[in-house]
ZALUMLUM-358234 format. One line per field, with one value per residue (C-alpha): x, y, z. Coordinates in Angstrom, 2 decimals. Last residue first. Layout:
REM residues N
x	[X, ...]
y	[Y, ...]
z	[Z, ...]
END
This chain:
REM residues 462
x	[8.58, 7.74, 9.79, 8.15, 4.53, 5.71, 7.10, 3.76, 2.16, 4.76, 4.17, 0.49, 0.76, 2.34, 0.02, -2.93, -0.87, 0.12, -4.01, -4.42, -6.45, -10.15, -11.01, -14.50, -14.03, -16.41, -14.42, -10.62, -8.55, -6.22, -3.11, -0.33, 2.72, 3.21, 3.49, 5.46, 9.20, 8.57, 7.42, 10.62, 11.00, 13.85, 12.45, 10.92, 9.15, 7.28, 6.34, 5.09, 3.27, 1.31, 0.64, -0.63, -2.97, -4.22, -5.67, -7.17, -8.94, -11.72, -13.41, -14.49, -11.20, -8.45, -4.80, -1.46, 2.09, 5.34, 9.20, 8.46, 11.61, 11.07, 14.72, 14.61, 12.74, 12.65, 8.32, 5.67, 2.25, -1.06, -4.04, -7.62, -10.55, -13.71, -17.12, -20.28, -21.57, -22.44, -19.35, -16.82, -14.44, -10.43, -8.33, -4.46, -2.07, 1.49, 4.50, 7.67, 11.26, 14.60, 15.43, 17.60, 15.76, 13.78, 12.27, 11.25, 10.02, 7.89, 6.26, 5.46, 7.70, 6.62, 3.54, -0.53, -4.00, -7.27, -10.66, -13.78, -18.25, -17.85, -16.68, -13.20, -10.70, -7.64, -4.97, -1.51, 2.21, 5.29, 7.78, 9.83, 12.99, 13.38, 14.94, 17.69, 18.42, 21.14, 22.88, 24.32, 22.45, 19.46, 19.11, 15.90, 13.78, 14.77, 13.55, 10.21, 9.82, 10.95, 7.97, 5.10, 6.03, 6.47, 2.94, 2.04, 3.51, 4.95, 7.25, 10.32, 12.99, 16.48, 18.55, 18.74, 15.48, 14.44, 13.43, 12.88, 14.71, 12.35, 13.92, 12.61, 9.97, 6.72, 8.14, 11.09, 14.76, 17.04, 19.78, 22.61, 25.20, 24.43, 23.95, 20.52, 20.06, 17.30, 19.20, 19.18, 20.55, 18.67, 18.28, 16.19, 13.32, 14.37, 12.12, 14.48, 17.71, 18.46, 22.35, 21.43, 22.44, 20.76, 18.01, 16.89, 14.53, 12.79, 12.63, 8.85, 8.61, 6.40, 2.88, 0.41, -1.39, -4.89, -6.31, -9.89, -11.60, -15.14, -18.64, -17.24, -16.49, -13.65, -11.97, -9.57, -6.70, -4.06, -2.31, -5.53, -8.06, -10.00, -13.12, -14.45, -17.70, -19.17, -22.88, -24.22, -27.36, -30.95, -32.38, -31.29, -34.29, -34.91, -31.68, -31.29, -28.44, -26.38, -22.51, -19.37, -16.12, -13.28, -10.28, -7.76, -4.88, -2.19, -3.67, -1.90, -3.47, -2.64, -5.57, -8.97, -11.51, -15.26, -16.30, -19.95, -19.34, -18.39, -15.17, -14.76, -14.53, -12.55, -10.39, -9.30, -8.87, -6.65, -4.60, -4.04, -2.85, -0.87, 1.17, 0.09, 1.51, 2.95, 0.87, -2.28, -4.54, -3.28, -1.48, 0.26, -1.16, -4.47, -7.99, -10.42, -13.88, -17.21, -20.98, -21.52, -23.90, -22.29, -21.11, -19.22, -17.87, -16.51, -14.87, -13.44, -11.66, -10.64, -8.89, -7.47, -5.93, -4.23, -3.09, -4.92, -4.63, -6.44, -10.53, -12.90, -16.38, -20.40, -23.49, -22.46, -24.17, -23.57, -20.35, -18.56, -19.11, -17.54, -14.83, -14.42, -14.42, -11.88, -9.61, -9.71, -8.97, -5.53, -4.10, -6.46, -6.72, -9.42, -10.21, -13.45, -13.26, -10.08, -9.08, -7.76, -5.20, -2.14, -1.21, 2.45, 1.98, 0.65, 2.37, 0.18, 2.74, 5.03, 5.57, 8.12, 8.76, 12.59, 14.14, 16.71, 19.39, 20.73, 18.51, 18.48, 15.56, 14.68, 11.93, 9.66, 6.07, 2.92, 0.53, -0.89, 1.51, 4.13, 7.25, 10.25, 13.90, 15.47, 19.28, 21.89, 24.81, 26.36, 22.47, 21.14, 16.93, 14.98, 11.24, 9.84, 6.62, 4.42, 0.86, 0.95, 3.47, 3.77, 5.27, 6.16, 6.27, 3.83, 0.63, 1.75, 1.19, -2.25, -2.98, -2.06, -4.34, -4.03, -5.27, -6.32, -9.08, -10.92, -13.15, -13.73, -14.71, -16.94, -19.93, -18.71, -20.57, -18.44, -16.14, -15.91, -14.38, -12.03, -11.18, -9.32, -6.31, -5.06, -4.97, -4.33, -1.80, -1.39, -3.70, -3.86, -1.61, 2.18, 3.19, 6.61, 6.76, 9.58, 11.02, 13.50, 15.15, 15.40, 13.29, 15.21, 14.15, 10.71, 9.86, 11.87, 9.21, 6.59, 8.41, 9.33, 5.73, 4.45, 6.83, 6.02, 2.70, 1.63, 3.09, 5.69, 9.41, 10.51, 13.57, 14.87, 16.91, 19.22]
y	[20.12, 24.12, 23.96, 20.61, 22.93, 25.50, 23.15, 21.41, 24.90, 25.78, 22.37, 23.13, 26.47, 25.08, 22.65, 24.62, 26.84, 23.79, 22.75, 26.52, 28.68, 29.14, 27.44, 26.66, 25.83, 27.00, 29.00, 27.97, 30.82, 29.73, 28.55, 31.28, 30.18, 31.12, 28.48, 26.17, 27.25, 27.22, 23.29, 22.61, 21.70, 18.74, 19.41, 15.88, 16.07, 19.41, 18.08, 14.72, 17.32, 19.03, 16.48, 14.53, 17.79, 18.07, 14.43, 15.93, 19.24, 17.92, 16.29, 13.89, 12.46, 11.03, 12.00, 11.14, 12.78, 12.19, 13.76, 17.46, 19.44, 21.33, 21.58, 21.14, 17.83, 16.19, 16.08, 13.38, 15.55, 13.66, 15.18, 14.87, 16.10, 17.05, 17.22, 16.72, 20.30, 23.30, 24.46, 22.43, 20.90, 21.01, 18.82, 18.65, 16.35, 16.51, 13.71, 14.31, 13.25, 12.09, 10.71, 7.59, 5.52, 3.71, 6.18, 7.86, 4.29, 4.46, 7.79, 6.76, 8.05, 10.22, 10.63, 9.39, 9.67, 8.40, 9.31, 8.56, 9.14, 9.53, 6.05, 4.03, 5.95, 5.36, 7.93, 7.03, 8.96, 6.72, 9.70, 8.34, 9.51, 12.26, 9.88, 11.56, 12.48, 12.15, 8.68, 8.02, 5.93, 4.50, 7.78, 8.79, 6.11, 4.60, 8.24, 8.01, 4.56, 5.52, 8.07, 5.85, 2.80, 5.76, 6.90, 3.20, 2.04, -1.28, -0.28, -2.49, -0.82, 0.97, 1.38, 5.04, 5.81, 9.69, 10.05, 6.64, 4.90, 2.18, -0.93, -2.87, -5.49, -3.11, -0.84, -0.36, -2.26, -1.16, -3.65, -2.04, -1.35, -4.42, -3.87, -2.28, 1.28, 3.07, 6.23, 6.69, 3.38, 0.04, -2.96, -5.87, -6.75, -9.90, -8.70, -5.81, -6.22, -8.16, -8.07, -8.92, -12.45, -15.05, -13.31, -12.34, -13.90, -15.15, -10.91, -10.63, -8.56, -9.85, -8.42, -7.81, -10.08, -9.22, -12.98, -12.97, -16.30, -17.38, -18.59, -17.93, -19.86, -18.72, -21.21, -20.11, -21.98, -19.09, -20.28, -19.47, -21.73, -20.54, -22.68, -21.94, -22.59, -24.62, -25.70, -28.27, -28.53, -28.87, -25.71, -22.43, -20.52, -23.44, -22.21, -25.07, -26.35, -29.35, -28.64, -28.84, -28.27, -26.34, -25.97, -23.17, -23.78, -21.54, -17.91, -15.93, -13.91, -10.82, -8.55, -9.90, -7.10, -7.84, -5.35, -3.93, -0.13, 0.70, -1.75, 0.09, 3.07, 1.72, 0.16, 3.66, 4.99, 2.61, 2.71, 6.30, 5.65, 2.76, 4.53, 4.25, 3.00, -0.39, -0.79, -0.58, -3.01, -3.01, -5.97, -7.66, -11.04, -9.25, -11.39, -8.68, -10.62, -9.27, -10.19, -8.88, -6.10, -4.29, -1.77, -4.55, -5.79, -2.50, -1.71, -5.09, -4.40, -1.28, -2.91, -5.90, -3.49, -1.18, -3.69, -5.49, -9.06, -12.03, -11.13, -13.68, -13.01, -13.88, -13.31, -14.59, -14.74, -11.22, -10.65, -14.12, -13.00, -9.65, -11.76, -13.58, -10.72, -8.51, -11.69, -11.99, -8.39, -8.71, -8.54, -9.31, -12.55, -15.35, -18.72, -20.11, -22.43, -24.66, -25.37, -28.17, -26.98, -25.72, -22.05, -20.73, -17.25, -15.91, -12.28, -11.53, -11.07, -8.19, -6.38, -7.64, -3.87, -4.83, -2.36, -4.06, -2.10, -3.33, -6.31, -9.62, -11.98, -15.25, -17.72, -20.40, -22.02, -22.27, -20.45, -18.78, -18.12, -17.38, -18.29, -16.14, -16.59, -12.82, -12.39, -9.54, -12.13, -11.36, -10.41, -14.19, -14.13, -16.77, -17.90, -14.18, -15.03, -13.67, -13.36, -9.38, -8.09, -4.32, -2.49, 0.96, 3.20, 6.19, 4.96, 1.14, 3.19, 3.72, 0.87, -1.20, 1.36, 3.12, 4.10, 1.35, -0.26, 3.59, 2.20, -1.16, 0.18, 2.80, 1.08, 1.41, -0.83, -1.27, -4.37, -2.20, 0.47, -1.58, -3.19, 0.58, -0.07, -2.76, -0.54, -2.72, -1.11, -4.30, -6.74, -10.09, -11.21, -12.31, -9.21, -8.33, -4.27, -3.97, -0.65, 0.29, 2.86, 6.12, 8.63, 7.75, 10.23, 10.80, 7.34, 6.32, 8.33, 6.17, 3.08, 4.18, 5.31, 2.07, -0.39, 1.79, 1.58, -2.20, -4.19, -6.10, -7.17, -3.91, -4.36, -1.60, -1.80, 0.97]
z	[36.05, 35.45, 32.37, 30.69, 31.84, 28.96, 26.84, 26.38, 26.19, 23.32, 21.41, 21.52, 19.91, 17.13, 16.69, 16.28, 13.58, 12.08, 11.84, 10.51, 12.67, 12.11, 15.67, 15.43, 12.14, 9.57, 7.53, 7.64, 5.88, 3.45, 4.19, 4.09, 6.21, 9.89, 11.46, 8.84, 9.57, 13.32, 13.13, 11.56, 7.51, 6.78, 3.19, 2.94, 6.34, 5.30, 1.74, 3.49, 5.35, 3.24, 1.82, 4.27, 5.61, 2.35, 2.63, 6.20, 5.58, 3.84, 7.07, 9.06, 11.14, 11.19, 11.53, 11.77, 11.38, 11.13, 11.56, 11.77, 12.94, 16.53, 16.49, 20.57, 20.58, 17.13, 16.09, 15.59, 14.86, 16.17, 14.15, 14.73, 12.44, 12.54, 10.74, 13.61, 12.23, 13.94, 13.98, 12.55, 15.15, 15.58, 17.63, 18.20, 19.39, 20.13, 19.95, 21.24, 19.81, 20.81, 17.39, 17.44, 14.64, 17.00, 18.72, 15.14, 14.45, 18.05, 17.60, 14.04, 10.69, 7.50, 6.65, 7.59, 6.64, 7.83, 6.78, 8.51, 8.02, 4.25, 4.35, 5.57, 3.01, 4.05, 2.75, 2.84, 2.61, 2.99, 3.40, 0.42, -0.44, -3.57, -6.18, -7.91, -11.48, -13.98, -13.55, -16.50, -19.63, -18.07, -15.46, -16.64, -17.23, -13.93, -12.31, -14.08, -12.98, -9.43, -9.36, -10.49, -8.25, -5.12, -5.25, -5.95, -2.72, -1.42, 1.35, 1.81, 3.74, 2.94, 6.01, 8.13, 7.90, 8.30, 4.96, 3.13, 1.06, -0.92, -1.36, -4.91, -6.20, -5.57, -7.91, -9.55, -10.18, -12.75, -14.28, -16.57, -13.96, -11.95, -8.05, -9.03, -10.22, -8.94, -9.45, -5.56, -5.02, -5.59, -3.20, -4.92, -2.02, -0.11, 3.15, 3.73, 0.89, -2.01, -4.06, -7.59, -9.72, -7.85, -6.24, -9.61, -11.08, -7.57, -6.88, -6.86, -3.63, -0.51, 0.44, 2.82, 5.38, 4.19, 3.69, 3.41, 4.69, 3.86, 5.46, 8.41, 12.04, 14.54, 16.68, 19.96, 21.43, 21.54, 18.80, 16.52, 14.55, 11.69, 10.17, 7.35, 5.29, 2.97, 2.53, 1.44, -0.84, 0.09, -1.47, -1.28, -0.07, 1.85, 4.40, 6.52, 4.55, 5.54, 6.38, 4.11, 6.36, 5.18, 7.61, 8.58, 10.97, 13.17, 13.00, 14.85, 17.29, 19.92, 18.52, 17.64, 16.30, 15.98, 13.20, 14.81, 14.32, 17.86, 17.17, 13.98, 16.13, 19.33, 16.32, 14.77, 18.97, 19.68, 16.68, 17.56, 20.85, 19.61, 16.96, 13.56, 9.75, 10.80, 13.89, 11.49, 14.04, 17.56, 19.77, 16.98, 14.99, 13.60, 13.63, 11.56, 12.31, 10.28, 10.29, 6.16, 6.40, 3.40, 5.52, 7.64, 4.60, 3.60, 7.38, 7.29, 3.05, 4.38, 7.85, 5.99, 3.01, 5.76, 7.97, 10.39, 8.65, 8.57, 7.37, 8.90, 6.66, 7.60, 5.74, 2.06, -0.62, -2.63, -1.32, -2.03, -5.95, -5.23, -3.59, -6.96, -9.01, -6.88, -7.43, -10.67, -11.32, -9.19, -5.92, -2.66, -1.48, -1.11, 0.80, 0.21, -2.21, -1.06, 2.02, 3.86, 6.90, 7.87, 7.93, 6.39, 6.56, 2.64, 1.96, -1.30, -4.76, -5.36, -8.43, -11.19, -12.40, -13.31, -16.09, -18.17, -20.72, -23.71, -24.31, -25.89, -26.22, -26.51, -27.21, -25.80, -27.31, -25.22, -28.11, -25.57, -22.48, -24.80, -22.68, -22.68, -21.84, -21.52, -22.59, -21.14, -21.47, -17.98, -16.97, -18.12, -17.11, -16.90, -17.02, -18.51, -18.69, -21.98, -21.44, -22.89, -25.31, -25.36, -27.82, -26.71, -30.13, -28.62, -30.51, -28.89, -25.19, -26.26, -27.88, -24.55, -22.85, -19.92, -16.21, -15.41, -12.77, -12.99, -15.95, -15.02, -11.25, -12.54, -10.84, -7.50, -5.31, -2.18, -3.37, -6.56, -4.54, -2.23, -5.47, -6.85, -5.03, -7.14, -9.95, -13.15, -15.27, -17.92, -19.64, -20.41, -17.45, -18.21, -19.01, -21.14, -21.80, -24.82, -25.63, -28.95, -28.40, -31.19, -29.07, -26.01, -23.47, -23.97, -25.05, -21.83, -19.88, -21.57, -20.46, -17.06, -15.80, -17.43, -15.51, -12.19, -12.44, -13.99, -16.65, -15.69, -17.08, -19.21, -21.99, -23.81, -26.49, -27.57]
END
């Protein structure tokens, strides 16, 4: 059988070495157009902050090692074209600049996605960066070290990391979001609230409500003699609302869009043209698998299949492609859409499953609760806002921030919950290990728990 791969990052790498295990006799292609494959995107917010390791911890393989297991792996080659009635690839070489074809049995799509960039006017050039690849983690790096002043657009998860970094780094920092609160994809307002209240506190200047309509370079005269009589550029960001905001650079944060130009002809696309897959991760053609950033994700809860980019869920579906190449074998447990944001040892933010206002949205008639629990003699703490169906008491989302260990188990924990249809009731009583050093040693579901019954109580009095 031959085995054809377009991408090289998670969820193309999770399928090809689980195809290995599956089809010892295939033969598996990985086409790449960069130089190397399995970059983690997620790992710039820790170079941006000084984290030496960063070349080591950017992948998680080799292109040797995967060749040691049979998997070749040909990196700069595009695929231009791609014929699914006659099952043939067109290729470009990228170095020696010469085309070819190939022929495949079955097709596994790991395209990716590529940054969500609005349609601004304007004349810029130097100082405008996003955040994908290797290239672009240098280049900011390389903003870092002489700049004083950034304007990051977009108050999503990436924008509000890569803010909270800069403003470590003393860099003067504006986050200029389009909604009314920062992470109101992932939050619901009264937790946003409180997430930019801190950063707020923290010196990030936070501008809610604007779209950013225009973006112009201007080169101005130097007065810094440390750098010598030479212009300087820097950036100037206008909004529909009328206002002007002044940088030496521009970060773009406004997420990202799937990689589906090869196929929009031939494959049926769903949410935000993302290639729609079943359970199997089968595409709308028998022998054409989509992963990754470039497919739906179902998630729990949801009634229509959505686009969330996630690597937890890259990894997974290329495992479950691998699989099910031949017949369809296993199913993909849906997606909670489980994050972890890690601001600095001083804030951690996690969330699963669906908001207050998707829950809302989705027909649920739901209640939200929220709990609090401090160390003792400590300033470690955590917060925890658990979205729950009235009357079943079953767990739909959670959130929570905080200082403290306790909260990146807490996702999981409840991602599990969510997945399992689990109830509040179910998870009371379960064996967590004690909590030493909490004033209240009680388990965080245990703490909720008994909030849902005193909100119920005073429901009954009214």
């Amino acid at each position: 059988m031959e085995i054809r791969i377009i991408g090289g990052s998670h969820a193309a790498i999770a399928c090809a070495t689980r195809a290995r295990e599956e089809y010892p006799d295939a033969r598996i292609v990985i086409y790449e157009k960069n130089k190397n494959i399995g970059f983690i995107a997620q790992s710039i917010p820790l170079y941006l902050s000084g984290n030496t390791n960063f070349l080591k911890m950017s992948s998680y393989t080799t292109i040797s090692e995967l060749e040691n297991l049979g998997i070749l792996v040909r990196t700069q080659f595009s695929v231009i074209d791609i014929d699914m009635t006659n099952k043939v690839l067109k290729l470009v070489d990228l170095v020696e600049n010469s085309e070819s074809e190939d022929h495949y049995d079955k097709l596994i799509l790991a395209m990716g996605s590529y940054p969500s960039l609005p349609l601004v006017q304007g004349d810029f050039r130097d100082k405008l960066f996003i955040i994908k690849n290797y290239a672009d983690a240098e280049k900011i790096k390389r903003f870092m070290r002489t700049s004083r002043s950034v304007i990051i657009i977009g108050g999503g998860a990436i924008g509000v990391e890569i803010a909270q970094l800069m403003n470590n780094a003393k860099i003067e920092t504006t986050l200029i979001h389009a909604s009314n609160n920062i992470l109101n994809r992932y939050l619901d307002e009264e937790v946003s609230e409180d997430v930019q209240k801190t950063l707020a506190l923290r010196g990030i200047d936070i501008v809610t409500n604007s779209v950013v309509t225009d973006i112009q370079e201007e080169t101005i005269e130097n007065t810094n003699i440390h750098e010598g009589n030479v212009g300087k550029v820097i950036s100037r960001v206008f909004t529909r609302d009328g206002r002007e905001f002044v940088a030496d650079g521009v970060i773009y944060a406004t997420g990202f869009r799937p990689n589906t130009f090869l196929a929009a002809e031939q494959l049926e696309l769903g949410d935000k043209g993302a290639i729609i897959v079943d359970d199997y991760m089968q595409t709308s053609h028998p022998d054409v698998f989509a992963v990754g950033d470039c497919a739906t994700t179902n998630v729990t809860n949801m009634k229509n299949p959505t686009y969330v980019p996630h690597v937890s869920d890259a990894i997974r579906e290329g495992d479950v492609a691998a699989i099910n190449l031949l017949e369809p074998k296993v199913k993909l447990n849906k997606s909670q859409g489980t994050y972890k944001l890690n601001f600095d040892e001083e804030m951690t933010l996690c969330m699963t499953g669906l908001s207050f206002e998707k829950a809302k949205a989705e027909g649920f008639n739901c209640k939200s609760v929220y709990v609090r629990n401090d160390y003792v003699n400590s300033d470690g703490y955590y917060e925890t806002w658990v979205i729950y169906e009235k009357g079943t008491h079953k767990i739909l989302g959670m959130q929570s921030k905080g200082v403290s260990p306790e909260i990146a188990a807490q996702a999981d924990i409840i991602s599990l919950a969510i997945q399992n249809g689990t109830t509040i009731d179910d998870i009371e009583y379960i064996d967590f290990y004690y909590k030493h050093g909490f004033k209240n040693p009680k388990s965080f579901m245990k703490l909720v728990a008994d909030k849902v019954r005193q909100q119920e109580k005073i429901e009954k009095l009214y």
